[in-house]
C-alpha distance (Angstrom), angle and dihedral (degrees) to the residues before:
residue distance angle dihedral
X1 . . .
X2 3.39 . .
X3 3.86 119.7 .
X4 4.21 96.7 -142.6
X5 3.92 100.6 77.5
X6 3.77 139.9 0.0
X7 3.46 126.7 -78.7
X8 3.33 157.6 177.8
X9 3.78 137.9 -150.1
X10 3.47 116.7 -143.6
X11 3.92 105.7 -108.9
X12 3.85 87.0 57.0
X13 3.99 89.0 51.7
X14 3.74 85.7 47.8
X15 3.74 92.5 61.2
X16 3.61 89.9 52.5
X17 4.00 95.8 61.5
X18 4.10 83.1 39.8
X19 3.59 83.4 66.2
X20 4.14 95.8 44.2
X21 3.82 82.0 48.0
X22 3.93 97.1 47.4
X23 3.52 95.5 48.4
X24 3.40 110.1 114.0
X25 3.65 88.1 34.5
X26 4.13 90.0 60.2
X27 4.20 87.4 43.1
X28 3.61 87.2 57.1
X29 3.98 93.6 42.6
X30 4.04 99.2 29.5
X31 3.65 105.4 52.2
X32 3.31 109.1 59.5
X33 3.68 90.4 77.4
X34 3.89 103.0 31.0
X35 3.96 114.7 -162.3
X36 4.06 100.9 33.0
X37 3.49 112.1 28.2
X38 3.85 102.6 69.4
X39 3.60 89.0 52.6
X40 3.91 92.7 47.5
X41 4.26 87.6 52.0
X42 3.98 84.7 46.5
X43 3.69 92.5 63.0
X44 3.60 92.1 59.2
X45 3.99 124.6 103.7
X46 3.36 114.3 -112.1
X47 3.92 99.4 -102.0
X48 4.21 87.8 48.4
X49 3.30 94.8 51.0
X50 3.62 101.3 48.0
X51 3.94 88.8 49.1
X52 3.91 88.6 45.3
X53 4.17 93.0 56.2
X54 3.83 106.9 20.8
X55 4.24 112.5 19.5
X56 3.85 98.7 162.9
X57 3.88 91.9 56.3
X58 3.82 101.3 20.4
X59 4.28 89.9 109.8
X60 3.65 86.3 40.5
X61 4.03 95.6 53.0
X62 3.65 93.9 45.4
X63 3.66 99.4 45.9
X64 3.86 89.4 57.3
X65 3.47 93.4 48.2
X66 3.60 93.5 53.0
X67 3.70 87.6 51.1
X68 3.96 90.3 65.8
X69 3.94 108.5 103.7
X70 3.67 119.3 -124.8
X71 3.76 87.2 -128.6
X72 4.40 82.0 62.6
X73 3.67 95.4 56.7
X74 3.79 96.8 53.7
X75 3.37 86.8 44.4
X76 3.40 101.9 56.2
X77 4.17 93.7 41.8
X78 3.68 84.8 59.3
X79 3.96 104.4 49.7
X80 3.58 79.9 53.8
X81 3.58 98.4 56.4
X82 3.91 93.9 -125.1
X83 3.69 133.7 113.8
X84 3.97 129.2 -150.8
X85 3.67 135.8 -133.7
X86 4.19 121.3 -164.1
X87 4.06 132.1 -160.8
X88 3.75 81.9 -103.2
X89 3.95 97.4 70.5
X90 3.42 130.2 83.0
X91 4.22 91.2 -135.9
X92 4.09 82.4 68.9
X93 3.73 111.6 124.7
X94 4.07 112.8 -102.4
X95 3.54 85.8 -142.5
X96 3.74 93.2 62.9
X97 3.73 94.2 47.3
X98 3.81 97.2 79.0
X99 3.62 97.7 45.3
X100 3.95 111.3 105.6
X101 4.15 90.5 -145.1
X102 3.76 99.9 36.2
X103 3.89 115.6 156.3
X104 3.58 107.4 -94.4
X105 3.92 88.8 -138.4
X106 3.75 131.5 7.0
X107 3.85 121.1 -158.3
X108 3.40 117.3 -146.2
X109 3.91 137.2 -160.3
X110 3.63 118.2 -159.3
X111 4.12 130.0 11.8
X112 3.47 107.1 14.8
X113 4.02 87.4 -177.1
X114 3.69 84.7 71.8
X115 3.74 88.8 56.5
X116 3.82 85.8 60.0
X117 3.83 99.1 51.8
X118 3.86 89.3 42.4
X119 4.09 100.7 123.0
X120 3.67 124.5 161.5
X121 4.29 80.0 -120.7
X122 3.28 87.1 67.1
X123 3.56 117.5 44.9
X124 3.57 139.3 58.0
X125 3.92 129.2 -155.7
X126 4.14 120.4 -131.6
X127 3.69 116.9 -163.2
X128 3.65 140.9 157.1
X129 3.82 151.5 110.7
X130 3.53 118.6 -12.4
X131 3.94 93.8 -156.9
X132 3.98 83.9 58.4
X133 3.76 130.7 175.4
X134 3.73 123.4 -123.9
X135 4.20 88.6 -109.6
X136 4.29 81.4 56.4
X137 3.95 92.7 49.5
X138 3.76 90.9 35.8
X139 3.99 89.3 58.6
X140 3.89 93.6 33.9
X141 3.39 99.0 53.4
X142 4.48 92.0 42.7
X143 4.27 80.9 41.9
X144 4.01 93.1 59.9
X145 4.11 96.0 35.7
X146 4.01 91.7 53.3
X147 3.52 89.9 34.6
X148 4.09 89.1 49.4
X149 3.84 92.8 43.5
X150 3.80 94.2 51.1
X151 3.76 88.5 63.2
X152 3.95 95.6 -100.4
X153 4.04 123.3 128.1
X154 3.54 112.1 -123.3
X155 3.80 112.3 -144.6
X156 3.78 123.3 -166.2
X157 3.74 132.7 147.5
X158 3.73 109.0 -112.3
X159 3.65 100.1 -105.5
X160 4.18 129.2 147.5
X161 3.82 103.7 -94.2
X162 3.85 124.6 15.9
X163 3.68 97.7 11.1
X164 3.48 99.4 52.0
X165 4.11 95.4 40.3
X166 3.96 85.5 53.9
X167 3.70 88.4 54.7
X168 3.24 94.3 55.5
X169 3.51 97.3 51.8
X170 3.47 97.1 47.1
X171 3.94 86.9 46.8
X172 4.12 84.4 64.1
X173 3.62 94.3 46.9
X174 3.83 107.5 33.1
X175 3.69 146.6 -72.8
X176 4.21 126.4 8.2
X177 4.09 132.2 177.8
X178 3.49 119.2 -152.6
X179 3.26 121.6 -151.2
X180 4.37 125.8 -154.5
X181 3.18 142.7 -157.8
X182 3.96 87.3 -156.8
X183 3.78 127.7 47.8
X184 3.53 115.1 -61.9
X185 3.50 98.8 -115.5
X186 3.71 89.4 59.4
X187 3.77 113.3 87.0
X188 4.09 104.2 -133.4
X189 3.27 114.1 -135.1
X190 3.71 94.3 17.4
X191 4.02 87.0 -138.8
X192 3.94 78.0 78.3
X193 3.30 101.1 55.1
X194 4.05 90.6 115.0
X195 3.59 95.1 47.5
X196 4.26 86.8 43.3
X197 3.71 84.0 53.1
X198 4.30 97.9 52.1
X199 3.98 80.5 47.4
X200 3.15 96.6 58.4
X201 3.90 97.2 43.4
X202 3.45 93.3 43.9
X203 3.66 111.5 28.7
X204 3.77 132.4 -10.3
X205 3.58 153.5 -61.8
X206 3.79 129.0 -157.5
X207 3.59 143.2 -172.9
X208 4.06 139.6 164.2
X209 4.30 79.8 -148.9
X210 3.92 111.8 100.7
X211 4.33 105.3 -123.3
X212 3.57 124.4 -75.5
X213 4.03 91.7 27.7
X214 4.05 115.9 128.3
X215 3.37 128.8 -134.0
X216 4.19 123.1 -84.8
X217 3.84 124.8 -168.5
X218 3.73 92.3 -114.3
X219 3.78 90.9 56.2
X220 3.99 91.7 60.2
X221 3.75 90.8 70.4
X222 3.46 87.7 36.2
X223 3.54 93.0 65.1
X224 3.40 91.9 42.3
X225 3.81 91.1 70.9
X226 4.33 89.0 59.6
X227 3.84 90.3 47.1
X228 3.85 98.3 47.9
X229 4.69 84.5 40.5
X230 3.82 91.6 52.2
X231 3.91 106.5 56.3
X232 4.16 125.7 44.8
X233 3.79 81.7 -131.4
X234 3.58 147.8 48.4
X235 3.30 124.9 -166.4
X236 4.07 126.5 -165.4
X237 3.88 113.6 -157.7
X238 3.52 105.7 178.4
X239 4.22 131.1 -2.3
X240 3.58 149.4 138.7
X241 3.54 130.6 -110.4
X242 3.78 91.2 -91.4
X243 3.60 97.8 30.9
X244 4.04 116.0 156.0
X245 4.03 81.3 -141.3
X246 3.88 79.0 70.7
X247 3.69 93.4 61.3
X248 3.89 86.3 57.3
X249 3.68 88.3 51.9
X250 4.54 94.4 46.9
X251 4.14 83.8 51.1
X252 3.97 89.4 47.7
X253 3.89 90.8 53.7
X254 3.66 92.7 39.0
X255 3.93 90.4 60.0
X256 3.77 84.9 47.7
X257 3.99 92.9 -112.1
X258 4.04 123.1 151.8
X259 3.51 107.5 -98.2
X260 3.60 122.0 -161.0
X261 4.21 139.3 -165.2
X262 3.88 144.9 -149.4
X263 3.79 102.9 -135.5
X264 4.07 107.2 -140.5
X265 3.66 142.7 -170.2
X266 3.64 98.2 -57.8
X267 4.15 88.8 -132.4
X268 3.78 90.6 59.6
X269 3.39 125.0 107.2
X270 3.57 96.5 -155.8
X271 4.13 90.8 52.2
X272 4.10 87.0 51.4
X273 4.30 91.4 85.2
X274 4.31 97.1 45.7
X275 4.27 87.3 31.3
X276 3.89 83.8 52.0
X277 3.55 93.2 50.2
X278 3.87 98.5 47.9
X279 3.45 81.8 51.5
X280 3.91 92.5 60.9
X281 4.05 92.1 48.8
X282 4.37 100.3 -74.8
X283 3.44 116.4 162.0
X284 3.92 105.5 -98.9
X285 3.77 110.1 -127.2
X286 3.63 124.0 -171.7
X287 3.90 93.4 163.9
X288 3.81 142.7 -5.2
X289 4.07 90.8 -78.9
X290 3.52 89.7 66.1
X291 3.53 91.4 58.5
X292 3.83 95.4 46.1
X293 3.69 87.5 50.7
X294 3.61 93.5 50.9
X295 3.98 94.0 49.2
X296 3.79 104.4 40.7
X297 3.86 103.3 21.8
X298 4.29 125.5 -88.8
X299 3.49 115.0 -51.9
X300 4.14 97.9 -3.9
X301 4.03 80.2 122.0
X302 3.54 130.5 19.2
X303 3.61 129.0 -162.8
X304 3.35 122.4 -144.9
X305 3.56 127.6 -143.9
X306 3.74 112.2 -174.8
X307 4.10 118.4 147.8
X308 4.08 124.3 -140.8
X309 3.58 115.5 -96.8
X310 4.10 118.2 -76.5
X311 3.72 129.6 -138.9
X312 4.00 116.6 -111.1
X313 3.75 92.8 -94.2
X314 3.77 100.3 41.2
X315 3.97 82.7 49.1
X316 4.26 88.3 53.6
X317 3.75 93.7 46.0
X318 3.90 84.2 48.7
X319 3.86 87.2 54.1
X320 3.91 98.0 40.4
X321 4.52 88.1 46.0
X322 4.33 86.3 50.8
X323 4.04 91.5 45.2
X324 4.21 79.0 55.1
X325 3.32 107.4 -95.2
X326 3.69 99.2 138.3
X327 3.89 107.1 171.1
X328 3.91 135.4 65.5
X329 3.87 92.7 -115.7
X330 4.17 90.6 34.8
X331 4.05 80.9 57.6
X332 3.66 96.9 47.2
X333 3.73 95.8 53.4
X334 3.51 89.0 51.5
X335 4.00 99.1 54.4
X336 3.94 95.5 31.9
X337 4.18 85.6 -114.2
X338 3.81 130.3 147.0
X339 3.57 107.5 -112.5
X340 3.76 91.0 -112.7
X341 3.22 98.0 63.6
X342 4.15 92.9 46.4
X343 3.59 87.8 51.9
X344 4.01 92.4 61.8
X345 3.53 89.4 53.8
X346 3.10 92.7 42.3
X347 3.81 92.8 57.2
X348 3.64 82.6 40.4
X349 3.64 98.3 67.5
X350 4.29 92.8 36.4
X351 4.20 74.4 64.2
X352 3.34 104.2 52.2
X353 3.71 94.4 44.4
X354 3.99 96.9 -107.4
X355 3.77 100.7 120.6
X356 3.63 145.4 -3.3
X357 3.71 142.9 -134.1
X358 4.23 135.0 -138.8
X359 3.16 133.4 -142.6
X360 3.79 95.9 -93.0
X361 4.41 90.2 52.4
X362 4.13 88.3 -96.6
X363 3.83 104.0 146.0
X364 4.19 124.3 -156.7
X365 4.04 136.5 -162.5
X366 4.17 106.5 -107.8
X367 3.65 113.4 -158.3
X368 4.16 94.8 -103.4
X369 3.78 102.2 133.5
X370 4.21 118.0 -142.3
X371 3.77 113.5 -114.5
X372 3.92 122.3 -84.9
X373 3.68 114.3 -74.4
X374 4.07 98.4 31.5
């Protein structure tokens, strides 16, 4: 196939509407085992798998698809605005080509260029909780920037929580792939349809679904499989013991790719899935360097984390918050100020990237460094 843009020959497009057609065969199959058994059905021929999910219409499912002219499934990638890359063409992701149950095809909505320079080198996987905490989103969202920014794609899969905070991040640094468990030109969960749109306009969205499919339970894990294949490291922020963000982590390992973890307050139950793992031999990452470091070798890049300048009274509250002062009103008693005026600063230094803030107005040093010579 030619070398100049993605594509797709027809028998791998095929096997995408196979999988739109056996559906809510797989959900039946698939879920009573969540984590391996999708996969396991996905390394199946055609024929086999058919048989294995749906045996009194099997003949009957493949016929039809057969039926569908080649002319049809071109047709139907491009009302959708998406494009479609087989195991046939060059453009194929390396990381993909040693997986045992690799999509056949993967449709794709947005720059397909990306799609070519997609090597596991060069891309890191961000998972975690979906019910995350506001340390988890903190570190997600300051994972996929640095990550981003370093010249890494971040790829994720869309979800509330983690996935969506890494995103975001990466969206303010660089480049991101999202990966669904629906087609790609279906924004999953349709909360994210604005962050599903700046992903597609600025980075990329895949799926082995044909367009206009939803999302099943079987196709989660599914997905899974592609996220942990693509990137030569997965990373798990935040999740519980029995976390599906864990699943993404056992496929990682099992196609012998670094994986990585956010140590957590060792009473949370959201820190017991990454504290588990660093446990069992994870890389420990604190920040995006220790991922870099893990991936290319210590010190090969460094990221730098220097601040803009601050004003004299952004630069005391600074002072007062690192001497543990951790509240407007704590920090206003310590300089003599009106709360007012602390409060700008305050907001001053949230800008700039020099602290944060909880839910209950409790603010916290981040690692940013000031410029030289302050």
């Amino acid at each position: 196939m030619s070398s100049g843009e993605p594509r797709a020959c027809p028998d791998c497009l095929r096997r995408s509407r196979l999988l739109a057609h056996l559906a809510p065969y797989i959900e039946k199959v698939a879920t009573g085992a969540p984590g391996s058994r999708s996969p396991e059905l996905l390394r199946l021929s055609n024929e086999d798998l058919a048989e294995v999910v749906a045996p009194k219409v099997a003949g009957q499912i493949l016929a039809r698809l057969e039926a569908v002219p080649e002319r049809r499934l071109a047709q139907d990638l491009l009302a959708a605005e998406c494009w479609a890359c087989c195991r046939h063409d060059a453009l194929f992701p390396d990381g993909l080509r040693d997986a045992d149950d690799a999509p056949w095809a993967l449709i794709g909505r947005g720059d397909s260029a990306l799609l070519a320079s997609l090597e596991p080198t060069g891309a890191v996987t961000v998972v975690g909780a979906r019910r995350a905490s506001t340390y988890g989103r903190e570190v997600a969202r300051g994972l996929g920037r640095e990550l981003a920014s370093a010249g890494l794609v971040v790829v994720s899969g869309l979800a509330f929580g983690i996935d969506a905070c890494a995103h975001r991040g990466a969206l303010e640094g660089g480049r991101t792939v999202a990966v669904l468990g629906c087609g790609a030109d279906v924004s999953y969960p349709a909360a994210h349809h604005s962050l599903w749109r700046q992903v597609c306009e600025n980075g990329l969205v895949l799926s082995e679904l044909p367009p206009g499919e939803g999302a099943w339970r079987w196709s989660f894990p599914a997905r899974n499989r592609i996220m942990a294949a693509l990137a030569g490291m997965t990373v798990v922020v935040e999740a519980a013991a029995r976390s599906g963000s864990l699943i993404t982590a056992d496929l990682a390992a099992d196609l012998g790719r670094d994986l990585g973890a956010v140590p957590g307050p060792v009473g949370s139950r959201l820190s017991a899935g990454p504290n588990n793992l660093l446990a069992g031999g994870a890389c420990l990452v604190r920040d995006a360097q220790d991922v870099l470091d893990a991936m290319l070798g210590p010190g090969v890049r460094q990221i730098e984390r220097t601040g803009p300048p601050l004003g004299p009274l952004a630069l005391a509250a600074l002072e007062a918050l690192e001497g543990g002062a951790e509240t407007c009103d704590a920090i206003a008693v310590e300089l003599g100020l009106a709360g007012g005026e602390v409060a700008a600063a305050l907001a001053e230094l949230e800008a700039n990237g020099y602290a944060s803030c909880s839910m209950v107005g409790v603010y916290s040093r981040t690692t940013l460094r000031q410029p030289a010579g302050i």
